[in-house]
OpenMM code with the backbone's topology and positions (N, CA, C; nanometers):
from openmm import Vec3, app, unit

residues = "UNK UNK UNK UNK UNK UNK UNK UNK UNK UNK UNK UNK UNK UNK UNK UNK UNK UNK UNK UNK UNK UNK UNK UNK UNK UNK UNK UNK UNK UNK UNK UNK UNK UNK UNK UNK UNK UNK UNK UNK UNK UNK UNK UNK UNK UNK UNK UNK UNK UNK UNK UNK UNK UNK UNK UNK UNK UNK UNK UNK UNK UNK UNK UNK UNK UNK UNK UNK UNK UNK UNK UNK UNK UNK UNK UNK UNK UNK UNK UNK UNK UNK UNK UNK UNK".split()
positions = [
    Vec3(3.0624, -3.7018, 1.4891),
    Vec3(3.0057, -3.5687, 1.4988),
    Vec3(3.0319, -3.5178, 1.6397),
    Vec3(3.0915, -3.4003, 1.6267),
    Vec3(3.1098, -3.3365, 1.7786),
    Vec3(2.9718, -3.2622, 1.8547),
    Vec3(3.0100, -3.1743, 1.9342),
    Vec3(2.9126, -3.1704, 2.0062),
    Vec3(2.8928, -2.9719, 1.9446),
    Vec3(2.9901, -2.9438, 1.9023),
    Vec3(3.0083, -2.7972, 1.8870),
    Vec3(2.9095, -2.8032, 1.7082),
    Vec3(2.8821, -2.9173, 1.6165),
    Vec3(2.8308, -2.9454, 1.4777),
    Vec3(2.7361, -2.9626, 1.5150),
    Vec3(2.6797, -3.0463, 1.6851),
    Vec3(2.5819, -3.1205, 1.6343),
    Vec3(2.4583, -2.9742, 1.6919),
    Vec3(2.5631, -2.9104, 1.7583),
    Vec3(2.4439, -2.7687, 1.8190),
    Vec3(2.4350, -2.7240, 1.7013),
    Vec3(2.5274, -2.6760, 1.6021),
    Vec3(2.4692, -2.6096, 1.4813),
    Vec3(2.3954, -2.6610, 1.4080),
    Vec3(2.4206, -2.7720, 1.3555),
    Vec3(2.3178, -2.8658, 1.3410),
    Vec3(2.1720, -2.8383, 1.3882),
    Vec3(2.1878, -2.8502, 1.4890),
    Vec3(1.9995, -2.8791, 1.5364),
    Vec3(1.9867, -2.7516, 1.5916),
    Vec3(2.0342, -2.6488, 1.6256),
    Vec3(2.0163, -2.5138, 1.7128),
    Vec3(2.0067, -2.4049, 1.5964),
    Vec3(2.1776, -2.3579, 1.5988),
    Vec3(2.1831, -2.2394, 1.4670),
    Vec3(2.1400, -2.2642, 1.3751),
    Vec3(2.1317, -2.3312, 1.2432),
    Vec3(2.0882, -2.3358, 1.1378),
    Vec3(1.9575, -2.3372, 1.1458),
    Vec3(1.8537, -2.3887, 1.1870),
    Vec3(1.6949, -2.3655, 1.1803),
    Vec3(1.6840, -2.2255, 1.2112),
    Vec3(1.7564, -2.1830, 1.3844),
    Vec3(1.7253, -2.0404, 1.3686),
    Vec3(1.7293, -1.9498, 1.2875),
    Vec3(1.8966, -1.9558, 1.2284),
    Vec3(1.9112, -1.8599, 1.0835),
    Vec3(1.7604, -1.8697, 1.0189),
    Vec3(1.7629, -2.0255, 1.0075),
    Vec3(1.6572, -2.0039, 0.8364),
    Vec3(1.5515, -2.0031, 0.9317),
    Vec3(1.4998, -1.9665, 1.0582),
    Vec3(1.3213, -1.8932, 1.0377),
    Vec3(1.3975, -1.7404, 1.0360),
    Vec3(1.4956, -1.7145, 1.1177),
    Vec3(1.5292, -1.5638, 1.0825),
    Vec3(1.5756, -1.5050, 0.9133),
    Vec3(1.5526, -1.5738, 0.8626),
    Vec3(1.5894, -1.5308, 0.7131),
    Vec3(1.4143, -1.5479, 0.6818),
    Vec3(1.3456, -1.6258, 0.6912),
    Vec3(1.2151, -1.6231, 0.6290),
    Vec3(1.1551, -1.5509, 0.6654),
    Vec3(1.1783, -1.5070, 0.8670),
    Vec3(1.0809, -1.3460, 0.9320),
    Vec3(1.1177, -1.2160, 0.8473),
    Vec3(1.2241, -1.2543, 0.7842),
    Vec3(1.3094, -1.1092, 0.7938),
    Vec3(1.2241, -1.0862, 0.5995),
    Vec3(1.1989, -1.1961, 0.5203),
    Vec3(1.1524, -1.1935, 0.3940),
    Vec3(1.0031, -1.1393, 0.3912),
    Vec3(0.9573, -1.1996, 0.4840),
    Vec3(0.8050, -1.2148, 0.5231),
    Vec3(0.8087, -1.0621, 0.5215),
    Vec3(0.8943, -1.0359, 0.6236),
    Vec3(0.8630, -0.8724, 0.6669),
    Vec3(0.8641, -0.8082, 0.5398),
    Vec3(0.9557, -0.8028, 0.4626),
    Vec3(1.0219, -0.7210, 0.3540),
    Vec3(0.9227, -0.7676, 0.2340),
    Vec3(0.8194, -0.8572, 0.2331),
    Vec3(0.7219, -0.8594, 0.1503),
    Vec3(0.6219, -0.7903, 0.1631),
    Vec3(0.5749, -0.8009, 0.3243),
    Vec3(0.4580, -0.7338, 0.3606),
    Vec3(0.4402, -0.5631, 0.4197),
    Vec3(0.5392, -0.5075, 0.3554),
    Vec3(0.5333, -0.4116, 0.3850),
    Vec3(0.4636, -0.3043, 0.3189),
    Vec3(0.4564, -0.1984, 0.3826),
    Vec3(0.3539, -0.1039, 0.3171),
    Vec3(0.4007, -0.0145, 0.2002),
    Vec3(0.3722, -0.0716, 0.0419),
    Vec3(0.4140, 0.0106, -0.0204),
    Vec3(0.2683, 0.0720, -0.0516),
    Vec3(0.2189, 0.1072, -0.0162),
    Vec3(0.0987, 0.2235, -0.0344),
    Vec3(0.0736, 0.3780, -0.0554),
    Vec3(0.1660, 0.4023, -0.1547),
    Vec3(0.1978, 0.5756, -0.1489),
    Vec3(0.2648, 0.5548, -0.3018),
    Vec3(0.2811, 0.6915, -0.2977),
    Vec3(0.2765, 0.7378, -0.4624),
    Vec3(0.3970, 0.7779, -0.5136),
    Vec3(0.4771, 0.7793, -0.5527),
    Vec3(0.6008, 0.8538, -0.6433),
    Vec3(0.5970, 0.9449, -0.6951),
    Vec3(0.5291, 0.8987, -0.8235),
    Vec3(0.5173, 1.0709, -0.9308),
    Vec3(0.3511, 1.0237, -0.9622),
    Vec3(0.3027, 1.1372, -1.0444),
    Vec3(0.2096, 1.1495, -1.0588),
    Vec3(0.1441, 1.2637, -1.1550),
    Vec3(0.0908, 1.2330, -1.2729),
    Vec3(0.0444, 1.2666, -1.4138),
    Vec3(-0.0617, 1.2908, -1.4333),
    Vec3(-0.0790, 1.4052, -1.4600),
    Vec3(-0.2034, 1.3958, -1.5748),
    Vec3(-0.1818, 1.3883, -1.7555),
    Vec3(-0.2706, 1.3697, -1.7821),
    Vec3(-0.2613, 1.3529, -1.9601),
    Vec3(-0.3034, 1.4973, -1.9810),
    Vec3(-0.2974, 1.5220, -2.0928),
    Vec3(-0.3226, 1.6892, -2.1770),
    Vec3(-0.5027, 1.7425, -2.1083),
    Vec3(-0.5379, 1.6818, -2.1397),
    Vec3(-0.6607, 1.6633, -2.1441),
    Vec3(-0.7571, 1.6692, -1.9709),
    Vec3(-0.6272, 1.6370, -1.8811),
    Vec3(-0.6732, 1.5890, -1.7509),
    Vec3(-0.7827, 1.5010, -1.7114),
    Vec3(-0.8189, 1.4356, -1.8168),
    Vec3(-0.9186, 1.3161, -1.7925),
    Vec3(-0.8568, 1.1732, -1.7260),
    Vec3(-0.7083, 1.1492, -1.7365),
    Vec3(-0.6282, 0.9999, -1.6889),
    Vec3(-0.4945, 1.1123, -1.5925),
    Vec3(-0.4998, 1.0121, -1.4941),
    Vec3(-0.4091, 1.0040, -1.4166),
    Vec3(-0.2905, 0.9141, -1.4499),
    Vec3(-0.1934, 0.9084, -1.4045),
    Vec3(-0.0776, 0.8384, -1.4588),
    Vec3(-0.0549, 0.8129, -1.2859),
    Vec3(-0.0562, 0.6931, -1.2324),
    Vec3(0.0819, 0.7051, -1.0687),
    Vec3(0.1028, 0.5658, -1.0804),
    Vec3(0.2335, 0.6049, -1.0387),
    Vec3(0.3298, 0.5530, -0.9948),
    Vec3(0.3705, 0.5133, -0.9014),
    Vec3(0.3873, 0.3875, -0.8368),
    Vec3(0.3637, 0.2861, -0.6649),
    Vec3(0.4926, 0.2676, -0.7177),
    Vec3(0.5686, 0.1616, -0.5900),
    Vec3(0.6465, 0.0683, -0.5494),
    Vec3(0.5862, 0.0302, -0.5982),
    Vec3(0.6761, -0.1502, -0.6231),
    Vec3(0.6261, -0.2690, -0.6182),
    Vec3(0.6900, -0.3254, -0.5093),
    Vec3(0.6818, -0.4462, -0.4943),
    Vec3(0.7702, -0.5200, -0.3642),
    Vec3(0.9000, -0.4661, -0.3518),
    Vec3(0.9900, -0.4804, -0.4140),
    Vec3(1.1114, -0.4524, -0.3667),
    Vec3(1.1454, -0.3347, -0.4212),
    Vec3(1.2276, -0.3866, -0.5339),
    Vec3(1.2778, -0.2534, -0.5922),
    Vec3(1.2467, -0.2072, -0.7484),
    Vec3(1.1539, -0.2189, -0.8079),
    Vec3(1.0376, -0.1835, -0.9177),
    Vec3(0.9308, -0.0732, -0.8975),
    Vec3(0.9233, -0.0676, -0.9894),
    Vec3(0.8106, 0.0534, -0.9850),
    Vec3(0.6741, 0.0000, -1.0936),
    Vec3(0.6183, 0.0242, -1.0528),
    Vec3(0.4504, 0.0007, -1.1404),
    Vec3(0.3908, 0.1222, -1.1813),
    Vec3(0.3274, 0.1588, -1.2772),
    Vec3(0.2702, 0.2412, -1.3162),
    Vec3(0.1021, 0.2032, -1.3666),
    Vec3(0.0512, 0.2765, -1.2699),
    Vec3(-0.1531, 0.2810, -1.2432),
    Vec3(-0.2077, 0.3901, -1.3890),
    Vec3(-0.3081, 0.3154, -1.3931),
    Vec3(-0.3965, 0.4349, -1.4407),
    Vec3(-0.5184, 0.4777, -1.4400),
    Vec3(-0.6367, 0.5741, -1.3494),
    Vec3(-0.7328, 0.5956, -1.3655),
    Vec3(-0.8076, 0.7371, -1.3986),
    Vec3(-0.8869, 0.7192, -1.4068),
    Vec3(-1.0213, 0.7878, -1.4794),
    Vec3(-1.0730, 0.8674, -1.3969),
    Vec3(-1.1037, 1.0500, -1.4270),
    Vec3(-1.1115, 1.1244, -1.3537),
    Vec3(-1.2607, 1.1580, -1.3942),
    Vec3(-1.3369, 1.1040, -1.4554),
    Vec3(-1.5196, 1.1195, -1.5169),
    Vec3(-1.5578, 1.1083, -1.3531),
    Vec3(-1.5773, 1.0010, -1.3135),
    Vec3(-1.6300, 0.9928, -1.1968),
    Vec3(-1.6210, 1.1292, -1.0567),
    Vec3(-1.5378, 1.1509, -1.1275),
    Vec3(-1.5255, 1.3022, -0.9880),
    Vec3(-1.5494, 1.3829, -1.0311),
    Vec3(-1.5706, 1.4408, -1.1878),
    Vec3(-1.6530, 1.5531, -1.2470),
    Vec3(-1.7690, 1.5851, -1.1759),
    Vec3(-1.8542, 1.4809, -1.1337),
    Vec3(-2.0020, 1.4743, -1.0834),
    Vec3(-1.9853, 1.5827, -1.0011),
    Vec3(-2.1224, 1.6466, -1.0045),
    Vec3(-2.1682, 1.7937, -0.8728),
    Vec3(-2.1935, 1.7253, -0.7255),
    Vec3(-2.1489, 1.8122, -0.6900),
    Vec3(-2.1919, 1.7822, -0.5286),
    Vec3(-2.2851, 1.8318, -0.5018),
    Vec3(-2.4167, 1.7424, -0.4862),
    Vec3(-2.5693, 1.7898, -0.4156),
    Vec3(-2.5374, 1.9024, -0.3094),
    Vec3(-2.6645, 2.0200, -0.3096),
    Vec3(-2.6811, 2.1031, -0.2657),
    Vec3(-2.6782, 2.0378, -0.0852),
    Vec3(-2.6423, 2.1027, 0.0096),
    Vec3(-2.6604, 2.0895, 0.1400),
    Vec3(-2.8683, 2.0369, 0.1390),
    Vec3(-2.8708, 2.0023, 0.2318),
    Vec3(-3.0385, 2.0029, 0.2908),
    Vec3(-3.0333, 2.0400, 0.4278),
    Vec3(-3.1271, 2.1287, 0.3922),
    Vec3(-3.1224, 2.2483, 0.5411),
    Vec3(-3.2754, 2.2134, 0.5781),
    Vec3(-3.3350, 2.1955, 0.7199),
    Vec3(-3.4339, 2.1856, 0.7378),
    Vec3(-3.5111, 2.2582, 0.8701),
    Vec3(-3.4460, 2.4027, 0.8565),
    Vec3(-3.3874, 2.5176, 1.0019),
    Vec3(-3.5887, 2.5128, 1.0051),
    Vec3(-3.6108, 2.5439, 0.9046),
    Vec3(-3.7570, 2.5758, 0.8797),
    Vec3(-3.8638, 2.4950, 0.9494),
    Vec3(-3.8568, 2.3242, 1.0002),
    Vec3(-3.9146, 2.2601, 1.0212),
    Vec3(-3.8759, 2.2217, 1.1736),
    Vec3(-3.7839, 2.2406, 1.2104),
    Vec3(-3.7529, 2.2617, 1.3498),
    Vec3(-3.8180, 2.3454, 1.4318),
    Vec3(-3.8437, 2.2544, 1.5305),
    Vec3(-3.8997, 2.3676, 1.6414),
    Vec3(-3.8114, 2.4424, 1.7480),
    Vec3(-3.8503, 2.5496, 1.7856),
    Vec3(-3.7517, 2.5965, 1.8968),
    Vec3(-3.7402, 2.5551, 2.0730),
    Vec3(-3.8125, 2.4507, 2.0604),
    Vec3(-3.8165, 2.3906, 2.1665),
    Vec3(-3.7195, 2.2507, 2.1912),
] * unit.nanometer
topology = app.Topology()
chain = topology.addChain("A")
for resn in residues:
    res = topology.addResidue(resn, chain)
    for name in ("N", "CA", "C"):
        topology.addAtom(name, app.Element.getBySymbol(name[0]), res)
């Protein structure tokens, strides 16, 4: 074994392979957090969206728009009970 194998050997090749595993790591953990397209049904009760997945896929979500029908409570004003001091 020469001396020019035995550096690749024990030098380049480990580096490659943590630089191939940083470089995966990265490309896993990245932020697919955002939306594509995005649906309603006839009805507008279901949402339809559409994410990334890791690489190169797409997933399709679905939720329920009941919960946001709800009223939004009146303000509470309490100008009346304040003093001007």
């Amino acid at each position: 074994m020469n001396a020019q194998y035995a550096a690749k050997r024990g030098i380049v090749r480990p580096a490659h392979t943590m630089y191939v595993a940083t470089v995966a790591a990265l490309l896993y953990g990245m932020d697919f957090d955002y939306v594509t397209k995005m649906r309603y049904n006839k009805d507008k009760d279901l949402v339809f969206v559409s994410r990334p997945d890791r690489m190169w896929g797409e997933s399709e979500h679905v939720y329920e728009m009941h919960h946001l029908e709800q009223l939004v409570p009146a303000p509470v004003t309490a100008m009346k009970d304040m003093s001007a001091n």
